[in-house]
N, C-alpha and C positions, 0 to 999 in steps of 0.2 A: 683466437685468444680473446677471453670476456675484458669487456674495461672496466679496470679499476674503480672505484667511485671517489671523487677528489675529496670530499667528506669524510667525517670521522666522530661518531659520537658516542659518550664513552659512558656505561652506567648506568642508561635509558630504565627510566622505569617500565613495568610493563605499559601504560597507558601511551608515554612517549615512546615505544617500540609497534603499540598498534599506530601510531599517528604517522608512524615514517612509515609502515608499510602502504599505508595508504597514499600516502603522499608518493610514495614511490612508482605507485600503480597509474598516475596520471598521466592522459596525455601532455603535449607540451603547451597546447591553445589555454586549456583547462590550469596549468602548471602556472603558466604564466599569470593566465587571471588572479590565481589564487597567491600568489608570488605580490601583485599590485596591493591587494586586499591586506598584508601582510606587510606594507611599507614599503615594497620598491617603486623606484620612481623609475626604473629603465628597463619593464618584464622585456621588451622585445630585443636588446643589443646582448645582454646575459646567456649563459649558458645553464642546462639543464640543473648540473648538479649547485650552481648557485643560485638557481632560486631554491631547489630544496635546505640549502643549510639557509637562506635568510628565517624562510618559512618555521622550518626545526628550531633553530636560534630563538625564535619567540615565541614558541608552546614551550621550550626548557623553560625560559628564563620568566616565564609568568607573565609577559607584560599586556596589559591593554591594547587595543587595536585602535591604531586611530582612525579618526574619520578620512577618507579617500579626498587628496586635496585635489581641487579643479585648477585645472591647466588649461592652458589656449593651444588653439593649432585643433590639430585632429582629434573629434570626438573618443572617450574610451569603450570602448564596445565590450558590456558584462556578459557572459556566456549565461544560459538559462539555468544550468546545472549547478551554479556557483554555488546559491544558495547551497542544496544538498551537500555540497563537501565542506562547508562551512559545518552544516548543519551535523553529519557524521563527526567533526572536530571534537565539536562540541557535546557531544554525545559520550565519545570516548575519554575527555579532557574533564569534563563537568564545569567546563570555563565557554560564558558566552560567546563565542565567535561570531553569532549573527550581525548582518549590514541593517546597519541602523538607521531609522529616519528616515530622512528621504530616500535613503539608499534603498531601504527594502521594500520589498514586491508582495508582502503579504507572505503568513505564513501556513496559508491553506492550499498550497500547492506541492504536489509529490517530485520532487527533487534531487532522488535517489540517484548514488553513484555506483555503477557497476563498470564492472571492466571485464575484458575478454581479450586472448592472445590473440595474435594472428591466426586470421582463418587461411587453412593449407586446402587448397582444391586438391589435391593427392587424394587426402586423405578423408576430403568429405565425398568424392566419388563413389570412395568403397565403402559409403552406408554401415560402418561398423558399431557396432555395439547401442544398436538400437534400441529405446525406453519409449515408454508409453507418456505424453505429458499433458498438461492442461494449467492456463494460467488467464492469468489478464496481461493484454499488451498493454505496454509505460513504452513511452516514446525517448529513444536511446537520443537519435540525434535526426539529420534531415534524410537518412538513409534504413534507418534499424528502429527494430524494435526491440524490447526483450519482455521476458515474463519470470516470475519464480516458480518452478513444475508443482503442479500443490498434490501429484500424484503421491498417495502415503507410502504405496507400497515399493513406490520407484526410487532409482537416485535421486537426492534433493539439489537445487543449487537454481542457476538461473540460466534460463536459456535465452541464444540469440534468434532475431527472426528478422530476416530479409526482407524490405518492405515491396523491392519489386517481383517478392513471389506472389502477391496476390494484389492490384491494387484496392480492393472490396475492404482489405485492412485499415480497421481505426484504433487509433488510440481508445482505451479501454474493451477493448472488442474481448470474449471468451473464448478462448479455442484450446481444441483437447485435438492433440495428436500425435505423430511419432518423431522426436528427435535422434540425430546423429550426432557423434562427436566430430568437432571439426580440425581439429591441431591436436602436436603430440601431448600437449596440455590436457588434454580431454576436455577441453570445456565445447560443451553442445550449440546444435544448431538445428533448429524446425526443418523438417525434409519434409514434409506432409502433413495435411489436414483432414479430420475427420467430421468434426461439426465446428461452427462456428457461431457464437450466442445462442447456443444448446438446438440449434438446426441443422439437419444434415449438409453438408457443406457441398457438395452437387449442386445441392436446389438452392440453397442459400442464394438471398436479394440482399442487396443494403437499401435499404425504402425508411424514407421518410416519414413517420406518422405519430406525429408529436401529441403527448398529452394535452388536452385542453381540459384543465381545471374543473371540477365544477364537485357539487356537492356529491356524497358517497350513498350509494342508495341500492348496491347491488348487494344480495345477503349470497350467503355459504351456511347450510346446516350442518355440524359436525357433533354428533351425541346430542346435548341438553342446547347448545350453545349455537347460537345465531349471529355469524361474524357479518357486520358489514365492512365487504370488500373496500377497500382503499383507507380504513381507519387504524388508530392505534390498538394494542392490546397489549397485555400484562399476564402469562400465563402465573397460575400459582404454583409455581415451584423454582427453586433455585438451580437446575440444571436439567434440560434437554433430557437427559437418561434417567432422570427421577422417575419417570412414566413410561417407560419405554415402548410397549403395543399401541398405548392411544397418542403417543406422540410421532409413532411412523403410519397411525391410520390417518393423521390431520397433516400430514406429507404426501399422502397418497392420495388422498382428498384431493388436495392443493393440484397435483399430477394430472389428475384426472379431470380438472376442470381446466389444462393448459395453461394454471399458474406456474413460474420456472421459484423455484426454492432455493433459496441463500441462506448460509447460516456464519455467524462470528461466533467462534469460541471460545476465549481467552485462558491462561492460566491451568493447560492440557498437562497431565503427567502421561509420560509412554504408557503406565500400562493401561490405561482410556483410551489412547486412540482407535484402536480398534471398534471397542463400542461406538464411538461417535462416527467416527465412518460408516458403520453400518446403519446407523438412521434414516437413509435416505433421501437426502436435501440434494439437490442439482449441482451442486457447488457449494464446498465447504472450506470457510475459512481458521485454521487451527492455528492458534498461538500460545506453543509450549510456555511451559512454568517456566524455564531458564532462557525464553527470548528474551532479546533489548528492549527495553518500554518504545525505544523510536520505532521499534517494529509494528507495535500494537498500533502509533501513531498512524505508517508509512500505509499499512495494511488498512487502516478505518477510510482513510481518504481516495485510497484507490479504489475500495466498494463503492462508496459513495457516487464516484465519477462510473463505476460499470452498471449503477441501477440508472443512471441518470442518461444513459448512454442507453441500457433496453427499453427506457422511456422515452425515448427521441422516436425508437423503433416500434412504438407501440407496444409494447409486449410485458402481459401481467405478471407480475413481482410478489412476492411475498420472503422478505427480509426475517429472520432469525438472529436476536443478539442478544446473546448471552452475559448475564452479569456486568450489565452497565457502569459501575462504579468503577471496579476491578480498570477496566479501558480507561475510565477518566483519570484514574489516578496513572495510569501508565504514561496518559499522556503530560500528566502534570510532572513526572519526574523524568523526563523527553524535554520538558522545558521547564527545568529546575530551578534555573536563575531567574525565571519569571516570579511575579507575587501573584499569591496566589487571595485575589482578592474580591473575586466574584462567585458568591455560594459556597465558600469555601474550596477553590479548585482556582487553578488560573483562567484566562481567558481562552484558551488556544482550549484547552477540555471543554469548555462549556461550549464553546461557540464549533466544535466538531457534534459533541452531542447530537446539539440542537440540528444541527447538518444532517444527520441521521432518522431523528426526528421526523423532520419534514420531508422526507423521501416518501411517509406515507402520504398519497392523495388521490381521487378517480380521476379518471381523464377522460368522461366521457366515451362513445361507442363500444362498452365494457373493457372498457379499459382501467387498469389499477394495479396500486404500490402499497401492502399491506404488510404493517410491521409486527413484529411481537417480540415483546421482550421478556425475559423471566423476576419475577418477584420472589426477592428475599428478607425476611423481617428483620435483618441488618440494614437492608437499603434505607429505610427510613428514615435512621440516623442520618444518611447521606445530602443535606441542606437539595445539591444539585440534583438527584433523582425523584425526588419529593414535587420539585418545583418542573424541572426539564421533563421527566416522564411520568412520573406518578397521576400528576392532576391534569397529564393531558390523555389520558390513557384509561381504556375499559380493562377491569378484571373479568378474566373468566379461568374455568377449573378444569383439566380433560376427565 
């Protein structure tokens, strides 16, 4: 027989109905942090469903959060993940919940909250309902991984992945391969590997061979155009498909010289995906019309940390991002409650931007991170692309 829930709340808007399911979704470690954060003074003597209504109690009732007061005796030990379910809060509420001050950790780190039922060994035995997947591993907790499947054609959702299936696994690592369902939930689980940071996963090393800095001086001829490798660019056109054959020969190029291809796409309608899959970039990041601006966020920083991550590894990058402004403003309305008082955008856009930015560089021994972004005669207007990418940035035409 299920247990009742000793709470009761009546008339929930839809945004207080996404906040309880979430909150509902938590563990109890997580519950409880998030319970302290939210005024209680006793998360660990309480029961489940009262930290949920203290928590619920103060997203209904609109109030400010106060500052976490210090107490003697045994240190409070903050979970890593707090932030993010803070951040989710806030997201869904349009009401600050961030730890402020001293409290907070910086807010350029991926702090995503995901959940997953109980995994049923039954039922992961029989390898059912097998899908093709590929994502970036985000570090669940001291045992798990997960990724979001960015397969287009497959189920979408987020899969789990066991960290003593391979210890070669790192936070931000790329891997494409076959997930099982593990619970009668159906929520997935990695059963196999196919490559791993776009290497076949056999031969696959994890090696060391870190970027060393240095000026960019290796060139790429592609049609009229003479890129040097590890610099910025600025294609002239406002979207990837505007050009379609010379924009998958300068992918192929890229291919052919053992540079691996990334692309950010923001503000996709369904019937585009298609085409933009078939461009042929190693890895592609889509961010439909009707995603959360936090996604565009959650999604820029995790690239970020997977170029920064094949750059550890040595290995030449050539990054795609599509309509820069579009991302900035997403991230600006991700953190709304911020002023937006630099360049006209908040702090948290520009200072992602520029993070992106600087991803291009050579690293000596032909090594290199080479960006391109697309130019549109709107961006101009834009104070932050004028200044952040414009004038740090070569044009060329395909």
């Amino acid at each position: 027989m299920a247990k009742e829930n000793a709470y009761e709340f009546n008339n929930l808007t839809k945004a207080q109905q996404d906040c309880l399911s979430l909150i509902e979704s938590l563990g109890i470690y997580e519950l409880r942090a998030l319970a302290r954060v939210f005024g209680d003074n006793s998360p660990t003597t309480l029961k489940r469903n009262d930290h949920i209504s203290i928590v619920m109690n103060k997203i209904i009732s609109g109030e400010d959060l106060k500052p976490i007061p210090l107490r003697q005796g045994r240190p409070y030990k903050e979970l890593s993940n707090i932030e993010g379910i803070l951040a989710e809060l806030s997201q869904i509420t349009g009401k600050d919940y961030s730890l402020k001050s001293s409290q907070q950790r910086g807010t350029n780190r991926l702090q995503k909250v995901v959940t997953f039922r109980q995994l049923e060994d039954d039922v992961v035995k029989q390898k059912l309902f097998p899908i093709k997947v590929k994502g970036i591993l985000c570090e669940r907790n001291e045992k798990e991984f997960f990724f979001y499947n960015q397969q287009i054609s497959e189920k979408k959702g987020f899969v789990l992945v066991k960290k003593n299936m391979d210890t070669r696994l790192k936070p931000y690592d790329y891997v494409v391969g076959t997930a099982v369902i593990m619970n009668e939930e159906k929520d997935y689980i990695l059963d196999s590997i196919e490559y791993l940071n776009f290497q076949n996963y056999q031969n696959y090393q994890d090696i060391t061979n870190e970027y060393e800095q240095t000026v960019p001086t290796q060139k790429l001829v592609f049609e009229n155009n003479e890129i040097v490798l590890g610099s910025r660019y600025m294609l002239k056109q406002s979207k990837f498909v505007d050009n379609v054959d010379k924009f998958k020969n300068l992918l192929k190029k890229l291919n052919e010289n053992k540079i691996v291809t990334l692309g950010i796409i923001p503000n996709v309608m369904f019937e585009d995906q298609e085409s933009i899959k078939n461009l042929g970039f190693n890895s592609l990041f889509v961010l439909n019309y009707n995603d959360r601006p936090l996604s565009a966020y959650e999604t820029m920083l995790m690239v970020i940390e997977h170029v920064k991550r094949l750059q550890q590894q040595g290995l030449r990058v050539a990054l795609f991002v599509q309509d820069i402004t579009t991302l900035a403003n997403d991230v600006d309305f991700a953190f709304k409650t911020n002023t937006k008082v630099l360049m006209g955008h908040t702090e948290n856009a520009v200072d992602i931007i520029k993070q992106l930015m600087l991803l291009a560089k050579a690293g000596g021994e032909h090594k290199h991170t080479t960006i391109f972004t697309t130019l549109d005669e709107t961006d101009m207007f834009d104070q932050m692309y004028v200044s952040a990418v414009y004038k740090v940035s070569k044009k060329i035409e395909l």
